[in-house]
DRENPA-3360 file (N, C-alpha, C; in nm, 2 decimals, always signed):
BEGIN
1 = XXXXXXXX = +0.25/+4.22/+20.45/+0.27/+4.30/+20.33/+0.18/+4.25/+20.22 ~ +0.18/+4.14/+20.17/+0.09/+4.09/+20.08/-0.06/+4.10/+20.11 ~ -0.10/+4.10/+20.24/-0.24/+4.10/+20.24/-0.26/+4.26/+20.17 ~ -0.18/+4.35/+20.22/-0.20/+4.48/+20.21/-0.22/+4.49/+20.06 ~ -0.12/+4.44/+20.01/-0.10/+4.40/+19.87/-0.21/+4.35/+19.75 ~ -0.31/+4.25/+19.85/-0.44/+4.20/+19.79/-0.55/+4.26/+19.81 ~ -0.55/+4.36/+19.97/-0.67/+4.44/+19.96/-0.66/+4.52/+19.89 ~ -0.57/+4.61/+19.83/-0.52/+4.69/+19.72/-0.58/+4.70/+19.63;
9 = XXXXXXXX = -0.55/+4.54/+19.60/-0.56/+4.57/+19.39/-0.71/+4.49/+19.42 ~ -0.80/+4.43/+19.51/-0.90/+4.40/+19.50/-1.01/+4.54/+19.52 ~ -0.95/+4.62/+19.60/-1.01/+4.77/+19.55/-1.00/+4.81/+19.45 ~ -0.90/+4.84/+19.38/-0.87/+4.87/+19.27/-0.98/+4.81/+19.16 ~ -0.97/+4.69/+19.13/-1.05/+4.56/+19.05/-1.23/+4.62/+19.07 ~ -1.24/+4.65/+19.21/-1.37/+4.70/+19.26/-1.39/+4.86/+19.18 ~ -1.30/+4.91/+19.18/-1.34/+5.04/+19.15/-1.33/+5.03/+18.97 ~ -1.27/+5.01/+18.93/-1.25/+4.99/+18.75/-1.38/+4.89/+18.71;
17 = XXXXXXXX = -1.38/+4.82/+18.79/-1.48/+4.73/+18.71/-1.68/+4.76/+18.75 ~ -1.63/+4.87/+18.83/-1.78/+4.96/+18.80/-1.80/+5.06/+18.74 ~ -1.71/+5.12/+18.67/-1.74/+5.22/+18.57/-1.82/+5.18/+18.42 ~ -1.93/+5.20/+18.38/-2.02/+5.22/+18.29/-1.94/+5.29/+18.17 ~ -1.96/+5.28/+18.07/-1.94/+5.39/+17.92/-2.00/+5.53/+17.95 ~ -1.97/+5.60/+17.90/-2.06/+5.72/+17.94/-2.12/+5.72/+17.79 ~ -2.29/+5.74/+17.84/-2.36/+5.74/+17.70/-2.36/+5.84/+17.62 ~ -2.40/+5.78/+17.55/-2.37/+5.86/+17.40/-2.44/+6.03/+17.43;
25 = XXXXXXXX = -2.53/+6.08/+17.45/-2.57/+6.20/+17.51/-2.49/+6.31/+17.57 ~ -2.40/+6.22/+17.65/-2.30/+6.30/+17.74/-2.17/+6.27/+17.75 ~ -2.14/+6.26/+17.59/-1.99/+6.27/+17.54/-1.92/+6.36/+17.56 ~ -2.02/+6.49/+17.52/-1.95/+6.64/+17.56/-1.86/+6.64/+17.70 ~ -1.86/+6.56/+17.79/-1.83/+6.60/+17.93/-1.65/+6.53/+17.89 ~ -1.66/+6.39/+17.80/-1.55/+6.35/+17.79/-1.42/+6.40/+17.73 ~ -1.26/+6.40/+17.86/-1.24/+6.46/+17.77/-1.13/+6.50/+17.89 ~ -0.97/+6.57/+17.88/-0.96/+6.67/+17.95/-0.96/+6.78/+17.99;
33 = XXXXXXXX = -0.99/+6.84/+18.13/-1.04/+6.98/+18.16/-0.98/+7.02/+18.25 ~ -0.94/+7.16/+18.23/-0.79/+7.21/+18.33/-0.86/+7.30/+18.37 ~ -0.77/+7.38/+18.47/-0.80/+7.55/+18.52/-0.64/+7.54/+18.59 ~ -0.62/+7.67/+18.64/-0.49/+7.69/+18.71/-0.48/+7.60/+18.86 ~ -0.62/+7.60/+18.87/-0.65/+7.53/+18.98/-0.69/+7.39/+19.02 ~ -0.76/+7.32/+18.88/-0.78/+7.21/+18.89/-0.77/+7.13/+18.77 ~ -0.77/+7.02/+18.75/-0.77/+6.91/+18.65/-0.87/+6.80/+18.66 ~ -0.94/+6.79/+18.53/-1.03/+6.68/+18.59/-1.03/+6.57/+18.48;
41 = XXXXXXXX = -1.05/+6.48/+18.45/-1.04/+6.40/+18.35/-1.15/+6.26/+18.37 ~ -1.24/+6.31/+18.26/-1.29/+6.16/+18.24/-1.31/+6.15/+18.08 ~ -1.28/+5.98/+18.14/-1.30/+5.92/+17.99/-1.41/+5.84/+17.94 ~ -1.41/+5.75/+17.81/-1.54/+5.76/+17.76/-1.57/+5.62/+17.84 ~ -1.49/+5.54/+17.88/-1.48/+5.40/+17.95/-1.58/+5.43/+18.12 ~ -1.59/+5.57/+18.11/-1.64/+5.59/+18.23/-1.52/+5.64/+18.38 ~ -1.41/+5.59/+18.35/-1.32/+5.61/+18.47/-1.28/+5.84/+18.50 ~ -1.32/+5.88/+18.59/-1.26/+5.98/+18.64/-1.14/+6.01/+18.74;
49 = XXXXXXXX = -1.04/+6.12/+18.71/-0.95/+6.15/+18.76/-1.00/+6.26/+18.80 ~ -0.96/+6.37/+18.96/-1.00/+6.45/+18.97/-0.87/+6.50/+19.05 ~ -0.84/+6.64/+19.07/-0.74/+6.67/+19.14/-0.75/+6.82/+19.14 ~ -0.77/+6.88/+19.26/-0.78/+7.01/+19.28/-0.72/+7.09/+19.36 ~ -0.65/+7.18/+19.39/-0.58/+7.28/+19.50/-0.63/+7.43/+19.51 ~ -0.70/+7.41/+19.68/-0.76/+7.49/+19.76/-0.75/+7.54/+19.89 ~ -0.71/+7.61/+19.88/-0.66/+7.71/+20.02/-0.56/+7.62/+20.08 ~ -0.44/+7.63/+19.98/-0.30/+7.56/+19.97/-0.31/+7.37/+20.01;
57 = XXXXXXXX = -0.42/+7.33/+19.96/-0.45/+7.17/+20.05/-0.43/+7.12/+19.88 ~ -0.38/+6.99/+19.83/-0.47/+6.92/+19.74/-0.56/+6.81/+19.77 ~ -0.63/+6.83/+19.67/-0.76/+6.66/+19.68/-0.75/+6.62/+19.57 ~ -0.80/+6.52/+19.58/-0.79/+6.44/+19.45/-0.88/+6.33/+19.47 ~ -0.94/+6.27/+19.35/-1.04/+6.20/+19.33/-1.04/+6.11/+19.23 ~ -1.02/+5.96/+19.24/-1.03/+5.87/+19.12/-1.11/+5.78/+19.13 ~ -1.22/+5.75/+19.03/-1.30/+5.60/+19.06/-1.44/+5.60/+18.96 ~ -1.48/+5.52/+18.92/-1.53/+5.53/+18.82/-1.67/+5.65/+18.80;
65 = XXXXXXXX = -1.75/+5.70/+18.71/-1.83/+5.76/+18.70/-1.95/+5.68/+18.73 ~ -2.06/+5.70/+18.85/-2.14/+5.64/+18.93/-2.25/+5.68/+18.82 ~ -2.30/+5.81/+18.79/-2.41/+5.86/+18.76/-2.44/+6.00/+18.71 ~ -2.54/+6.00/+18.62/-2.56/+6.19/+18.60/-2.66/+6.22/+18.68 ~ -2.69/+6.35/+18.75/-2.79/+6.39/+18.80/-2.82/+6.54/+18.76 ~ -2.90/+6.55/+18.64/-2.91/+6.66/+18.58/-2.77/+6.64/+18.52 ~ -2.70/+6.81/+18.55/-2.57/+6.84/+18.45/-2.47/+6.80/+18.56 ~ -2.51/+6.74/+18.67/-2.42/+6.75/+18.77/-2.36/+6.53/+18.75;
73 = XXXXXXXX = -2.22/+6.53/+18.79/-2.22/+6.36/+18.75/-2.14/+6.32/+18.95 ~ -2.15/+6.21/+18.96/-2.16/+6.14/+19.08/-2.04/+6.03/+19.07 ~ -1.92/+6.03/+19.14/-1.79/+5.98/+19.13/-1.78/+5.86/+19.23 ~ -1.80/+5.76/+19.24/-1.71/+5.64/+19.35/-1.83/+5.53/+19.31 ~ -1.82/+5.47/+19.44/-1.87/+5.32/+19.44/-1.94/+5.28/+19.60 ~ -2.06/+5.25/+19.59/-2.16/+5.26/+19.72/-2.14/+5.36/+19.80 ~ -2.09/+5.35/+19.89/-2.14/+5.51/+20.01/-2.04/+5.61/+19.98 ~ -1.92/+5.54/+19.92/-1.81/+5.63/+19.88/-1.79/+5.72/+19.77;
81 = XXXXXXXX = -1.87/+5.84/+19.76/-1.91/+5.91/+19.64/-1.88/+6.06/+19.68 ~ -1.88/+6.12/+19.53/-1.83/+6.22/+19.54/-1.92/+6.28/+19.42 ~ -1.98/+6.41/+19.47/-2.12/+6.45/+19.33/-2.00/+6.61/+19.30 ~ -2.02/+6.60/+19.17/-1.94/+6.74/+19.09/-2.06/+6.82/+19.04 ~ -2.07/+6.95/+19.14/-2.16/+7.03/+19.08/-2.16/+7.10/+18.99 ~ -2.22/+7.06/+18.84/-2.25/+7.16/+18.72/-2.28/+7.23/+18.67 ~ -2.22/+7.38/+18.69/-2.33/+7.44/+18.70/-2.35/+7.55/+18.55 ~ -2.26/+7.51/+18.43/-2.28/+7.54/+18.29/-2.18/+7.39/+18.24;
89 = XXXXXXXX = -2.29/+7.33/+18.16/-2.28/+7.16/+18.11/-2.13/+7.22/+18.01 ~ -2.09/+7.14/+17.96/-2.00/+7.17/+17.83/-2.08/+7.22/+17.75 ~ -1.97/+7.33/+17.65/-2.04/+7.40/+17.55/-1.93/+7.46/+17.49 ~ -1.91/+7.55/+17.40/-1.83/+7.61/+17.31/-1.83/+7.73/+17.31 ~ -1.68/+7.82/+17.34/-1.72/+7.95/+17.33/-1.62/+8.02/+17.25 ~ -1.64/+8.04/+17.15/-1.53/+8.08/+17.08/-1.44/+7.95/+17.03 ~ -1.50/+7.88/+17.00/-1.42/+7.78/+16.92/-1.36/+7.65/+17.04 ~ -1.36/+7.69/+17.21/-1.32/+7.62/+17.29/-1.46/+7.57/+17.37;
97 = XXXXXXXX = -1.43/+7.44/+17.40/-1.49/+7.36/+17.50/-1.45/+7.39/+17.67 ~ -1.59/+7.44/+17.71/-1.58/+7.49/+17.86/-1.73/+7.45/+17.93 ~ -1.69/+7.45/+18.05/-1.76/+7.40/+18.17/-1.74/+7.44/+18.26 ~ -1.85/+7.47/+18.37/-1.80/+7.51/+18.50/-1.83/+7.39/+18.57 ~ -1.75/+7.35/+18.71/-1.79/+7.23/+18.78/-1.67/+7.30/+18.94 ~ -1.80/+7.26/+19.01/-1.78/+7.35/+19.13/-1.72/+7.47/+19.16 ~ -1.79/+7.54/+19.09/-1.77/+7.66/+19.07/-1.62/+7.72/+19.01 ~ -1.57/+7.63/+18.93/-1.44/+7.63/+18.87/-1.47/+7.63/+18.70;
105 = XXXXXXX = -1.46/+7.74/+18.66/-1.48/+7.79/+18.47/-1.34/+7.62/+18.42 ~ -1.33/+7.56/+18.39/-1.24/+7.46/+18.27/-1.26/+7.47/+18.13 ~ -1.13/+7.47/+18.10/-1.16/+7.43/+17.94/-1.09/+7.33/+17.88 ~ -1.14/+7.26/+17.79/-1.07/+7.14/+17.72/-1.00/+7.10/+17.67 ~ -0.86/+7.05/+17.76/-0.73/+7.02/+17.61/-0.75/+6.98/+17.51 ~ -0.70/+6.99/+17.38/-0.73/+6.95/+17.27/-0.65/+6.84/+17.28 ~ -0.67/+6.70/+17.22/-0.59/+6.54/+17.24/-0.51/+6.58/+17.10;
% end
């Protein structure tokens, strides 16, 4: 039980302690973003939350933000990644902050 215990939080330690700041350019993305379907959450430390429900399954996704590629950003740590396709960056429509990311419209809770 303890080893289990130490591979754990040494994953854990592994995943937190690779997340980057997200630079100043691409603050817009930070932030939380809902739909009826999904939740996504990243913050400015770099760490993402992701959690979605699709054709009655959920997924979910946590681990630091790897990378942007274009508007699109890249979620895990060496082979273990996960790319979120963006396909309208953040922007404002009517006074709300929205994005599409895998083909999912979100908009941004206000903190």
């Amino acid at each position: 039980m303890k080893i289990k215990t130490l591979i754990l939080a040494g994953f854990f330690f592994l995943l937190t302690a690779c997340a980057e700041p997200i630079e100043e350019s691409r603050l817009d993305y930070v932030g939380s973003w809902t739909s009826n379907e999904m939740a996504l959450l990243i913050l400015q430390d770099g760490s993402v939350s992701y959690r979605r429900i699709k054709k009655g399954a959920n997924v979910s996704v946590n681990g630091p933000l790897k990378e942007f590629v274009g508007d699109d950003f890249v979620v895990g740590v060496l082979f273990l990644t996960t790319t979120f396709k963006v396909t309208e960056p953040p922007h404002k429509v009517n006074g709300v902050w929205e994005m599409v990311v895998d083909g999912v419209r979100l908009r941004k809770q206000e903190s």
